[in-house]
C-alpha positions as CSV (number, residue, x, y, z in Angstrom):
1,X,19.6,69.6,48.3
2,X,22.0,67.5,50.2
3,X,24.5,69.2,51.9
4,X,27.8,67.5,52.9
5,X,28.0,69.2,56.3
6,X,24.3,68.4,57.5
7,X,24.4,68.0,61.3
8,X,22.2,65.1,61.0
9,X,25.0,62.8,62.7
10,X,23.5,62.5,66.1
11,X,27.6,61.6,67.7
12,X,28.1,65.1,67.0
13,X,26.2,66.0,70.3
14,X,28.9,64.4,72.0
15,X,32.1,66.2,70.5
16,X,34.7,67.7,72.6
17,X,37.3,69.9,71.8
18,X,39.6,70.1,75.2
19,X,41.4,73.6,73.4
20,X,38.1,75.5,73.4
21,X,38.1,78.2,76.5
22,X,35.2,80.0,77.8
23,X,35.9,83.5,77.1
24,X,33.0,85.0,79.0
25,X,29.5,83.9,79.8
26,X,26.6,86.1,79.5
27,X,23.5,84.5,81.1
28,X,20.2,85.5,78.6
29,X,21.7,87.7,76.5
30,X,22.8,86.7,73.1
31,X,26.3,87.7,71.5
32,X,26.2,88.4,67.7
33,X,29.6,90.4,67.1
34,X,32.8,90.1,68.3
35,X,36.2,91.5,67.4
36,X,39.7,92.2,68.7
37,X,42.5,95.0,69.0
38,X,46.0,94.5,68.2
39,X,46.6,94.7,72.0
40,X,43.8,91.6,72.9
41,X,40.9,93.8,73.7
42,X,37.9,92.0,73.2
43,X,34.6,93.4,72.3
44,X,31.0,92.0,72.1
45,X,27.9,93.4,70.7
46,X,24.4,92.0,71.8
47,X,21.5,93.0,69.2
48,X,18.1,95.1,70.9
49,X,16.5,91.7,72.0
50,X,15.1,90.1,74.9
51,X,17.1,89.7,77.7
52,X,19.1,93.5,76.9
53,X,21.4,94.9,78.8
54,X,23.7,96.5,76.8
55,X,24.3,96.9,73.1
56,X,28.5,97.1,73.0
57,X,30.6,95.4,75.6
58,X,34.3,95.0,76.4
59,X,35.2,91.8,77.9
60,X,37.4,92.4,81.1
61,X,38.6,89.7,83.5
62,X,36.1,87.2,81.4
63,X,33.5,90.1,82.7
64,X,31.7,92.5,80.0
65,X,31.4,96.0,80.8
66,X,29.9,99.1,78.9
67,X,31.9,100.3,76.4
68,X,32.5,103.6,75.6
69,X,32.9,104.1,79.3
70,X,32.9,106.7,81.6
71,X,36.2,108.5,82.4
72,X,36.7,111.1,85.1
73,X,33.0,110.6,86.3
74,X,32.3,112.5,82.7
75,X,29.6,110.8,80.4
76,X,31.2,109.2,77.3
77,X,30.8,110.9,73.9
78,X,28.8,107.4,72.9
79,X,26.4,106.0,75.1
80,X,24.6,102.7,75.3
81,X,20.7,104.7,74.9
82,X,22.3,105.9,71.4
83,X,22.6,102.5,69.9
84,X,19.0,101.0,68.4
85,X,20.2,97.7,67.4
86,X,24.0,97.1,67.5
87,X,24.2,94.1,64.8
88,X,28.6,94.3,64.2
89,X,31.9,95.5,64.9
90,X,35.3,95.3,63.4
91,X,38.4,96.2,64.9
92,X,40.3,97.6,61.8
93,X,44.0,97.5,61.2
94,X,44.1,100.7,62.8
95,X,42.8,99.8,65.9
96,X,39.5,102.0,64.9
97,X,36.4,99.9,66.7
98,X,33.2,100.1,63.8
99,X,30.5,99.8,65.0
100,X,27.3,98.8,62.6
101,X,23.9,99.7,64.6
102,X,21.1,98.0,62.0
103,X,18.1,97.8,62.4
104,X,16.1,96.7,59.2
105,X,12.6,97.4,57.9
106,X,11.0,94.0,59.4
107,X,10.3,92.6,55.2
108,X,14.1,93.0,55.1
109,X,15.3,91.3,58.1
110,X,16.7,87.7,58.3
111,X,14.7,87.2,61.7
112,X,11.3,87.0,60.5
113,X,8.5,90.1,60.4
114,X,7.2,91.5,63.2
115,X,4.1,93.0,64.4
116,X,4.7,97.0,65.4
117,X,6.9,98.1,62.2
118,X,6.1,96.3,59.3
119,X,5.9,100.0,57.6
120,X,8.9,101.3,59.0
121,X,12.0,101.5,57.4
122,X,15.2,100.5,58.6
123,X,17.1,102.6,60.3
124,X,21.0,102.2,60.2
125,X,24.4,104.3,61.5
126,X,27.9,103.4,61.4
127,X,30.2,104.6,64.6
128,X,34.0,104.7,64.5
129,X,35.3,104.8,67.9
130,X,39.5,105.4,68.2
131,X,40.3,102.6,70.8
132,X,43.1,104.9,71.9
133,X,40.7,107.8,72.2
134,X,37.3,106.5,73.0
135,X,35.6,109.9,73.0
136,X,37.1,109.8,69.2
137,X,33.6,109.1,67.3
138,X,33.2,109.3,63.5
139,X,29.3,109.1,62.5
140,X,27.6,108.1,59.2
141,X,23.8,107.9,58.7
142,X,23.6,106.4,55.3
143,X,21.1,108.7,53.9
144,X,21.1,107.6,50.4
145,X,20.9,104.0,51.5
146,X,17.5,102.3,50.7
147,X,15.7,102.4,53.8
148,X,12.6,99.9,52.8
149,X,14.8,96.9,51.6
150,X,18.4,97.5,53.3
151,X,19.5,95.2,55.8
152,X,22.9,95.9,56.8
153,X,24.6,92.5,58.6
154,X,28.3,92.6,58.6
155,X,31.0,95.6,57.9
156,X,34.5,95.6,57.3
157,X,36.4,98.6,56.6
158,X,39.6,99.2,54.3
159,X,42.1,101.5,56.1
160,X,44.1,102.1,53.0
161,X,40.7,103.0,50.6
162,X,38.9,104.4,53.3
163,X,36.0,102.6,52.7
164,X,33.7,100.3,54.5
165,X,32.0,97.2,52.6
166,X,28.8,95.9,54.1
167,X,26.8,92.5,53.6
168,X,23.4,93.7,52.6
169,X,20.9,90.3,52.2
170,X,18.3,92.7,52.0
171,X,19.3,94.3,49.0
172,X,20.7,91.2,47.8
173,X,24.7,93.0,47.2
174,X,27.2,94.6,48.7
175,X,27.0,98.0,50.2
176,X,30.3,100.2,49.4
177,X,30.6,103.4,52.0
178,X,33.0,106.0,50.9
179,X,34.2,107.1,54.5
180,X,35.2,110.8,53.1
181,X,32.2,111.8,51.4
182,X,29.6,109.5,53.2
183,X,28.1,108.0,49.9
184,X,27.1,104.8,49.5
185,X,26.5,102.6,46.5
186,X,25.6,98.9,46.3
187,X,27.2,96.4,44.0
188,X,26.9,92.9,42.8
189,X,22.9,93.2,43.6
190,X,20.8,89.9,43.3
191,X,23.7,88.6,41.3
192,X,24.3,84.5,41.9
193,X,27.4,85.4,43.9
194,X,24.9,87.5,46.8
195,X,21.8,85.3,46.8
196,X,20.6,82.6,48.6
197,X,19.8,79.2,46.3
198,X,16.1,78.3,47.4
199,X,16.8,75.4,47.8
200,X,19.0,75.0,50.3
201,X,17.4,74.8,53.7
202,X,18.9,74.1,57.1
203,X,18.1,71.2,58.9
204,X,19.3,70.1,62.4
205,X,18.9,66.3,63.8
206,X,15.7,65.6,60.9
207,X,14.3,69.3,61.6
208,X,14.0,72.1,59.2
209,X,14.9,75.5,60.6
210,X,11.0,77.0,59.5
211,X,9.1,79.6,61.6
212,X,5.8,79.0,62.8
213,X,4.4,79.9,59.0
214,X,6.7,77.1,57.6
215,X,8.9,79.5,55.8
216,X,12.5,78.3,56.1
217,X,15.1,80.4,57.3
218,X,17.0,82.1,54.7
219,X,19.7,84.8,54.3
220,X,21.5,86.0,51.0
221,X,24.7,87.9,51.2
222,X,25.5,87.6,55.3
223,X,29.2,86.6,56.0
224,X,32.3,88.8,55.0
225,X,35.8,89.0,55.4
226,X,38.7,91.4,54.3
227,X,42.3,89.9,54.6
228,X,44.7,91.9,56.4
229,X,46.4,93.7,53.3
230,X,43.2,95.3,51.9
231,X,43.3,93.3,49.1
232,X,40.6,90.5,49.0
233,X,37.4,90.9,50.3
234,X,35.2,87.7,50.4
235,X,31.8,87.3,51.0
236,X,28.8,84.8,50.5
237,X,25.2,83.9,51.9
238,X,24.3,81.4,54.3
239,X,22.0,79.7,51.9
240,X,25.1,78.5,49.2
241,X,27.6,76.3,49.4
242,X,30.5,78.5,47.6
243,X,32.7,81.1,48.6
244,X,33.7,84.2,46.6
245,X,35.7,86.8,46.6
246,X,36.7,89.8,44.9
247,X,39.7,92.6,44.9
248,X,38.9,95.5,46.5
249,X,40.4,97.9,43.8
250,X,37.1,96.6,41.8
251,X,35.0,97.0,44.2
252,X,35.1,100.7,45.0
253,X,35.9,101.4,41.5
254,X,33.1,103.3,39.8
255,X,33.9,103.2,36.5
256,X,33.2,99.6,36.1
257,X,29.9,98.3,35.2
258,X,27.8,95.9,36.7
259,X,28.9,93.2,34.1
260,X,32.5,94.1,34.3
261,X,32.0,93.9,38.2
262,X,30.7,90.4,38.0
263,X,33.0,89.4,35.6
264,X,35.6,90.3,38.7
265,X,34.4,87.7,41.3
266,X,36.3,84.7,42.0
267,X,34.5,81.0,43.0
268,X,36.6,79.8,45.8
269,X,35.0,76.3,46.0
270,X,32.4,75.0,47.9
271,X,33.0,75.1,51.7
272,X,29.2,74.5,53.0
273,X,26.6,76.7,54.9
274,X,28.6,78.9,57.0
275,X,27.6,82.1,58.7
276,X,30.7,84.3,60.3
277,X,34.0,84.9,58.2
278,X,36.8,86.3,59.3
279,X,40.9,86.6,57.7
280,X,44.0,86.3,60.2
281,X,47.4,87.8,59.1
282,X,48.6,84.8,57.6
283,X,45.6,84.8,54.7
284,X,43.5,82.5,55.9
285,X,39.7,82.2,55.8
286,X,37.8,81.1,59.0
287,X,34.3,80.0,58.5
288,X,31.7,79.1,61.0
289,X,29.3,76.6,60.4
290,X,26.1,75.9,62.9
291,X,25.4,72.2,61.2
292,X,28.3,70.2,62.3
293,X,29.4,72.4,65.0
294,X,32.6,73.8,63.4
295,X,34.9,76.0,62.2
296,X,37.6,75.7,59.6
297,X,39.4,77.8,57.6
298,X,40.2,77.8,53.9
299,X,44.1,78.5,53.4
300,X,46.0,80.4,50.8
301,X,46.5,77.3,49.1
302,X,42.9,76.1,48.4
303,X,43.1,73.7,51.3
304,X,39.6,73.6,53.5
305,X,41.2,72.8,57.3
306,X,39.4,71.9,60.2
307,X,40.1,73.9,63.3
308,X,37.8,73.0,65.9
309,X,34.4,71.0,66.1
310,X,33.0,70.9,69.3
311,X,28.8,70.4,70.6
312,X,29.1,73.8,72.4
313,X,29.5,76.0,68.9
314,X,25.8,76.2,68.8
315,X,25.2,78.6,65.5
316,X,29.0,79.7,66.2
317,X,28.8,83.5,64.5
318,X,31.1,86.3,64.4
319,X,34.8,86.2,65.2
320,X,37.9,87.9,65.6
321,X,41.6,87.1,66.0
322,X,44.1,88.2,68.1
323,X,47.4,89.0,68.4
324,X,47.8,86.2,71.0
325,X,47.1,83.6,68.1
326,X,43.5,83.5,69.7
327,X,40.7,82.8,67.3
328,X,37.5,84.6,69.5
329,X,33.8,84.1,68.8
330,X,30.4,84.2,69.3
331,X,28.1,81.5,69.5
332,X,24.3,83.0,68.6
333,X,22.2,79.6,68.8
334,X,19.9,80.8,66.2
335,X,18.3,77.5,65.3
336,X,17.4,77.1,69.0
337,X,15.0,80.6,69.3
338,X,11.5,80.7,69.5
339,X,10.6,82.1,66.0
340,X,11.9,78.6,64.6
341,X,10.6,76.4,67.4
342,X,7.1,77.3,67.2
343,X,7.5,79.4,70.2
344,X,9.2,77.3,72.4
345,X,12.8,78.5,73.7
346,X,15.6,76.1,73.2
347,X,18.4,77.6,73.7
348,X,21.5,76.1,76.0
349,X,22.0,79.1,78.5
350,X,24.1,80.9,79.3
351,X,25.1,82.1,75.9
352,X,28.6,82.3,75.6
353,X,32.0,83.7,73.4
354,X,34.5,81.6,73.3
355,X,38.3,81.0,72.0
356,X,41.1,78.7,70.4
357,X,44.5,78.5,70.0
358,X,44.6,78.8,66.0
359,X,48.0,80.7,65.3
């Protein structure tokens, strides 16, 4: 399938965006989340791969440090040897840091099988850490969740609801998390809103992104957002060109069925393969693309802006936004790892999170 936004365009090596600031470098180890306080505090996570140091940073003075940390010389109520695989955060309208430590059965994950635990399940948990009380923890361990297929990505949580909504490509939905009771359910499962269209592959410069089996890179449901006011939660897989989106009064109600829940989604349009999505205050959708180098944002009115474009955004991932007007982000280089090029390592160091002016 064509796609409009293929980074076939070999110029685009060469773009420049002067606006773009190095938030903080970070050598061999890769960022995947990032999120930020109402007060500017940024925090990174870095997933359980080679080069690890840590699995949840803060960024301070463009530096990252441990986070929880030690007060007091006491040890913090959450430390670094109790994550397993620290895959997102979100900072929620409460300033309540989530923490999503994933860390799927290897049939389930979007990075290929491995060798150790193909019969091991996934294993996920869900921290809540009160930024103005770091030794404030809240805990969930999913046990009803389906261990053999689930593959927790992304999480968002609804302050108002008191739930938390999860990207889940490996059960092809949406994971609900009732933060009272613990319970989980998942919706919209292998509907055409949460999986990936087969044949859409991504290709960069003439190359298909295929590991070493020729099996093309593929995620369903991975990106999510929830706009400021609780109300709109959108969502869609890397593999798809559209955008959707759904009211969050339908999705944790469990009187509706399946087909009435379908019936709920909204098509937003087609805005390309995109990975990250976050919402800033104002309503608008920011989406990160790794095939042009980009990010733009879909506005309350429809409109598809572009906001920056520069040959740095390699894979540019998660984000968060600031009350400073900063948009801040993580740039994963996914398409330059190993596992997709035939073993050899690609990737631009030092991986880095960046920012731009956006509000």
């Amino acid at each position: 399938m064509n796609n409009p936004l293929s980074a076939q365009n070999k110029d685009l090596n060469n773009l420049k965006d002067p606006r773009l600031e190095v938030v903080s470098s970070f050598d061999k180890s890769q960022p995947i989340g990032v999120s930020v306080s109402s007060d500017n505090r940024v925090f990174v996570s870095f997933p359980k791969r080679e080069s690890y140091t840590m699995g949840l940073a803060e960024i301070v003075n463009g530096k990252r440090t441990a986070f929880p940390s030690a007060k007091n010389g006491e040890d913090p109520i959450l430390r670094q040897t109790d994550f397993i695989n620290v895959q997102d955060i979100y900072v929620d309208t409460k300033d309540v840091l989530w923490v999503l430590d994933s860390k799927p059965a290897s049939n389930s994950s979007i990075f290929g099988k491995g060798s150790s635990d193909e019969k091991e399940g996934g294993k996920f948990t869900l921290y809540g850490i009160d930024l103005a009380d770091q030794n404030s923890v809240s805990k969930y361990v999913f046990e009803d969740l389906d261990k053999e297929k689930s593959a927790l990505n992304d999480v968002r949580v609804d302050t108002e609801k008191h739930m938390a909504y999860f990207s889940d490509p490996g059960q092809t939905g949406i994971v609900v998390l009732d933060l009272k009771t613990g319970k989980t359910r998942t919706v919209l499962k292998n509907s055409r809103f949460t999986k990936a269209d087969p044949k859409v592959v991504l290709s960069y410069q003439g190359k298909e992104m295929r590991d070493a089996k020729g099996n093309p890179f593929k995620s369903n449901v991975n990106g999510i957002a929830l706009t400021k006011d609780n109300k709109w939660f959108y969502f869609k897989p890397i593999n798809a060109h559209h955008l959707y989106r759904i009211e969050t009064q339908y999705l944790v109600d469990r009187e509706l069925s399946d087909k009435e829940l379908v019936s709920k989604v909204k098509d937003m349009g087609e805005v390309g393969i995109t990975h990250g999505l976050v919402a800033d205050k104002e309503g608008n959708i920011y989406l990160t693309t790794s095939l042009d180098y980009s990010i733009r944002r879909l506005t309350p009115e429809g409109s598809l802006e572009m906001v920056v474009q520069d040959s740095r955004l390699i894979w540019p991932d998660s984000l968060g936004i600031g009350s400073d007007g900063y948009l801040y982000f993580s740039c994963a280089q996914m398409q330059l790892l190993p596992n997709w090029n035939n073993g050899e390592d690609r990737v631009e160091y030092p991986f880095q999170v960046y920012r731009v002016k956006v509000l």
